[in-house]
N, C-alpha and C positions, 0 to 999 in steps of 0.2 A: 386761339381761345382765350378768352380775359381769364385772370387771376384771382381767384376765389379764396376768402378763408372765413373758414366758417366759427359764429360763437353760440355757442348755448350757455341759455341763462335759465334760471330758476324762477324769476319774480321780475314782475312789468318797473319792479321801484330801483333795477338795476340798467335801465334803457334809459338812456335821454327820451324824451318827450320829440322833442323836435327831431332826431334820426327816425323815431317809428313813422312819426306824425305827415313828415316828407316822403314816406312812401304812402303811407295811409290815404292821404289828399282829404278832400274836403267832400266826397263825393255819398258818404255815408259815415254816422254818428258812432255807429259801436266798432267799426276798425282805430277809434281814435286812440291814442294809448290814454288820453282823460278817462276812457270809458273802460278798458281794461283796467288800469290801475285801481279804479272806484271798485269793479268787479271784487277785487286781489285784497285791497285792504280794508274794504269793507267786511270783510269775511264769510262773502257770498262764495266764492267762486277761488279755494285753495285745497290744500291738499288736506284741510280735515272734511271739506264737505265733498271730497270725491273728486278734486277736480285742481290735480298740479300744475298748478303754471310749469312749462316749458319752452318759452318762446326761444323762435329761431332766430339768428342773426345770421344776414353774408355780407362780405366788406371787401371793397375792391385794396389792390396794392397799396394805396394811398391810406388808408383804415375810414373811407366813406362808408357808412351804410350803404348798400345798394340791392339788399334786400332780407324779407322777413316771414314768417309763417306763425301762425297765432295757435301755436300746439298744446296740447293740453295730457296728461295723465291720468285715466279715470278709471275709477275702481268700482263703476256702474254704469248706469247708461239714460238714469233723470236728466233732465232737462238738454236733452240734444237737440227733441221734434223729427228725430229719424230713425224711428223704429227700428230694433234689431233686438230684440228679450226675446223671439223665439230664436234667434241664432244664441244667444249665450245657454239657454235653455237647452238645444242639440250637444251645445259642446259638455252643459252640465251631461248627461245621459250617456254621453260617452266616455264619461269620466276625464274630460279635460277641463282646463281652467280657461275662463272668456274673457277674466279677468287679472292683470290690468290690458287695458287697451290703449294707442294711439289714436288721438281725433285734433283734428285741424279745424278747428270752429268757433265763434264767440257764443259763448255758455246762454242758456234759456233766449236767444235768439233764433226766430225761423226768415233771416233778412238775408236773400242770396248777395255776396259781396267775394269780392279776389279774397283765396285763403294764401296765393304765392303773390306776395307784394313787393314788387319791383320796382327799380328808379328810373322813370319815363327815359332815362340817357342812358343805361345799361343795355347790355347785351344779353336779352330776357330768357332766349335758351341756354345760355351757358347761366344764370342765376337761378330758374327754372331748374336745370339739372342738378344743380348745386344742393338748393334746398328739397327736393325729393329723397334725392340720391342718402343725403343728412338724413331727412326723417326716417327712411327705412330702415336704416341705423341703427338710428335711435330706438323705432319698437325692436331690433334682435338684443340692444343692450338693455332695457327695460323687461325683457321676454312678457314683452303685450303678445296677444294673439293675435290683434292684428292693426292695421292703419285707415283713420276716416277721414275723409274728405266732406265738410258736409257744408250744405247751402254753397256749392261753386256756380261762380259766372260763368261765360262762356267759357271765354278764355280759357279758365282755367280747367275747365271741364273738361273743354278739348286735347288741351296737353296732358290729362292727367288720363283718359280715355287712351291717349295712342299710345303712351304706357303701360297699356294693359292694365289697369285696373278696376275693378269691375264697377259699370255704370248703375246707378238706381234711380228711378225716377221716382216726384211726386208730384202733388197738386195743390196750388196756394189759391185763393180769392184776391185779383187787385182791381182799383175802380182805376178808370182809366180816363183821364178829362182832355173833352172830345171840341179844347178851345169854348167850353162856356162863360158865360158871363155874368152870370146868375144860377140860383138851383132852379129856378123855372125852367130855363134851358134843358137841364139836367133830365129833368123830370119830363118835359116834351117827348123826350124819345120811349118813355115806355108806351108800353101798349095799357090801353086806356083800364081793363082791369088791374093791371098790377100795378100802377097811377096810386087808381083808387085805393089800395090798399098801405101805399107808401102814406100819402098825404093824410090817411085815416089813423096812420101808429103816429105821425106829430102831431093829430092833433090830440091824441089819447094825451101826452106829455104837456102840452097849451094845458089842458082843462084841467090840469092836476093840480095848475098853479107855477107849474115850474119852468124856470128860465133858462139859459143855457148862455155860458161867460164863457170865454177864452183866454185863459192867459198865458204868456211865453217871459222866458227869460227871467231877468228878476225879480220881473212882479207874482213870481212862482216863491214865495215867501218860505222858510221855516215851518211855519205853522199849518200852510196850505201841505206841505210835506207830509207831516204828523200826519193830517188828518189823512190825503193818501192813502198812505200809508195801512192805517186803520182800514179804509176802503179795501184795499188789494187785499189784505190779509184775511179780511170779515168773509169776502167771493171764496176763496183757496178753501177757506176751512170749510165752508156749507157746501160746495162738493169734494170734499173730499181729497183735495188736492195737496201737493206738497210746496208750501212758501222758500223761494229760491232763494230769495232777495230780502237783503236786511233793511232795516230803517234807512241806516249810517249809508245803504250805499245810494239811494235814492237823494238825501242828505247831499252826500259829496257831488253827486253826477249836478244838483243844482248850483254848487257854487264856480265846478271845473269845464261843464257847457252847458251852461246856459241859452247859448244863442242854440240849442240843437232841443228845448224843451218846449211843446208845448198841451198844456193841458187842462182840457174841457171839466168844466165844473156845473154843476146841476142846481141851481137855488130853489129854495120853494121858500119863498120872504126871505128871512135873515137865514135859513138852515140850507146849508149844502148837503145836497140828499145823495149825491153822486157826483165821480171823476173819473176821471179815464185820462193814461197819459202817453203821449206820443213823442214819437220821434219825429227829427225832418231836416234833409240835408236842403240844397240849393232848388234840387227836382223832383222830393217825394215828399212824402209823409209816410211815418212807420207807425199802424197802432201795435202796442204793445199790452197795455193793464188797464183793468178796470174794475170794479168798483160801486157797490149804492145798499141805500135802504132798500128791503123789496117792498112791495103792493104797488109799485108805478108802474103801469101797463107801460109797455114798449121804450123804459128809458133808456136801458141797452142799445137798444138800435138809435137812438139820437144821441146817445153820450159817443158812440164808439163808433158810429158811419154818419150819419146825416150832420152833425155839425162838424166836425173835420172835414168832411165833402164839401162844405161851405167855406171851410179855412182853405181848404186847396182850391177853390174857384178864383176866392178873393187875393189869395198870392200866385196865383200863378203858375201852382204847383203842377205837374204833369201827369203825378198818377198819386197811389192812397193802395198801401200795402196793406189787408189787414191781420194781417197773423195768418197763423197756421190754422190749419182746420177749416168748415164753418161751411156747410153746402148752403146753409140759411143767408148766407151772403149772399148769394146767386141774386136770389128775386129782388135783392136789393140795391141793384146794380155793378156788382163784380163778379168780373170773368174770369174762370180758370184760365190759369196759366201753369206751365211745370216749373216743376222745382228737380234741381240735378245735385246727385253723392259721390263719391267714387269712392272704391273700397279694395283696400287688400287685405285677406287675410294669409296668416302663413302656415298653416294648415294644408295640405294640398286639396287632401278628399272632401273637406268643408269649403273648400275656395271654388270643389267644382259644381258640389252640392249649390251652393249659393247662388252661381253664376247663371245656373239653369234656373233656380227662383227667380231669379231676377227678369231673367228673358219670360216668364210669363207674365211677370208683374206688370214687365213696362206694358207688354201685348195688351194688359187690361186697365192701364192705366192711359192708353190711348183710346181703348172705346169710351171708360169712361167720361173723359175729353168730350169726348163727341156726342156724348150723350147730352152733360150739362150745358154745350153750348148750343143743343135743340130744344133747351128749355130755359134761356135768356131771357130777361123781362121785356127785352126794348122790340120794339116794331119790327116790323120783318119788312126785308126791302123787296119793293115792287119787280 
């Protein structure tokens, strides 16, 4: 068995960049330690806003990285996208504490990605066991109640499933590009009422006056930030919602990846009415925030699906993530797909309470699977 020693650190600003970054790969934007770090010292994402950095480290004999876990200590359970307030709510009622918890996850991201990051030349089950075996650990010395897993690959899903840890499934919207070459293409495949209905919310956005720009990377300005910014925050507040994300970190993410930004802006003449801003590695697009004045019929759906479906036609891109949530995505051409957790609690009588939830969940998380995709927009094959 290879030689393992394991480091735990507090803060992403004590990592090399390039150690994390060489397991990280290029394969997704927010495993980057750019995107961490921005998280950390922006002051989104520390232990005053619920949420401790604890990244893992494993290092072969030699003191290489060879692998890493993106852990976190949180004294709530905002911004995960994996529901569990009624489990802290049972444990309140029984007079135990839910909180603090262990979770393995990049904060207000619902982007499934490796949470056990490993060196394509290591010896994956012995690093694998290494950094489990560590986080377990680490919730008995933290006395969390329990440990999360959340948005896992397969991979990782599967090694952390034969572990026994209990699986949870959920359901994401992604568009899926089917080698088009245009959005005519695109739009060919629906069935000719729900056509009609796409091509009638762009043109509501045409007659308003308003245009629709793209920009990436540098030409993503300072000031385009601000205004952002402003966007994301003006949405959060009018429902109700809780602002994750600071200025500064949006800020920093523009000057540390750049090549990983890009983001849809709304003109109506000289006035930017709306933005929406994405991710995107080699093979996706991530939407993430959005953003507008309101009284513009259907800008939403062209800020935040049909012009990025556009951007992923014209690059190449393979598929078009769009967030969590959003059955309203369906008609708009995205298909469920699941989304995988794993979870320990240490608890026993709650871990088996759980377990049994979970086993009906998934049961009705497959019907309704099956349900949304008997009510897909596109043509139904002969």
């Amino acid at each position: 068995m290879t030689t393992v020693r394991l480091r735990q650190h507090t803060s992403y600003t004590d990592i090399p960049p390039a150690a994390w970054n060489a397991l990280a790969g290029t394969d997704n934007p927010i495993l980057r330690h750019e995107y961490l770090l921005a998280l950390e010292t922006s002051g989104s994402a520390t232990a005053a806003t619920g949420w401790q950095p604890l990244p893992l480290l494993v290092e072969d004999d030699t003191g290489r990285t060879i692998g890493a876990a993106p852990l976190w200590l949180k004294s709530h359970s905002f911004g995960e996208l994996v529901y569990d307030f009624a489990w802290e709510q049972a444990y309140e009622r029984a007079g135990l504490r839910y909180y603090p918890k262990l979770i393995a996850a990049i904060p207000f991201s619902p982007i499934a990605s490796p949470r056990l990051l490993v060196a394509p030349d290591a010896d994956r089950h012995a690093v694998v066991e290494a950094l489990t075996r560590s986080a377990r650990d680490l919730a008995e010395q933290t006395n969390a109640s329990s440990l999360h897993w959340l948005f896992t690959d397969a991979a990782d899903t599967a090694a952390l499933e034969q572990q026994g840890n209990l699986h949870r499934t959920g359901i994401q919207f992604h568009w899926h590009n089917q080698n088009y070459t245009h959005f005519d293409d695109f739009l060919a495949c629906f069935s000719a009422d729900k056509r009609k209905k796409l091509k009638r919310e762009r043109r509501y956005v045409q007659e308003a006056g308003i245009s629709m720009e793209v920009r990436t990377g540098a030409d993503v300005t300072p000031e385009l930030w601000d205004l952002f910014y402003a966007f994301y925050t003006g949405n959060i507040q009018r429902h109700g919602g809780m602002i994750h994300l600071t200025r500064e970190f949006f800020q920093m993410l523009g000057r540390s990846l750049p090549e990983a930004l890009v983001l849809v802006l709304a003109r109506r003449g000289t006035e930017i009415v709306g933005a929406a801003i994405n991710l995107r590695d080699q093979n996706a697009l991530y939407g993430r925030y959005w953003g507008g004045r309101e009284g513009f019929n259907s800008l939403h759906f062209e800020a935040c699906y049909y012009t990025p479906i556009e951007y992923c036609i014209a690059q190449g891109l393979s598929r078009f993530e769009g967030g969590a949530g959003g059955e309203h995505k369906l008609a708009r051409g995205f298909l469920p797909v699941t989304t995988h957790s794993l979870h320990w609690l240490r608890h026993p009588q709650f871990a088996r309470a759980v377990a049994d939830f979970l086993e009906r969940e998934r049961n009705g998380v497959e019907v309704y699977m099956d349900e949304l995709n008997e009510h897909a927009p596109f043509k139904k094959a002969e």
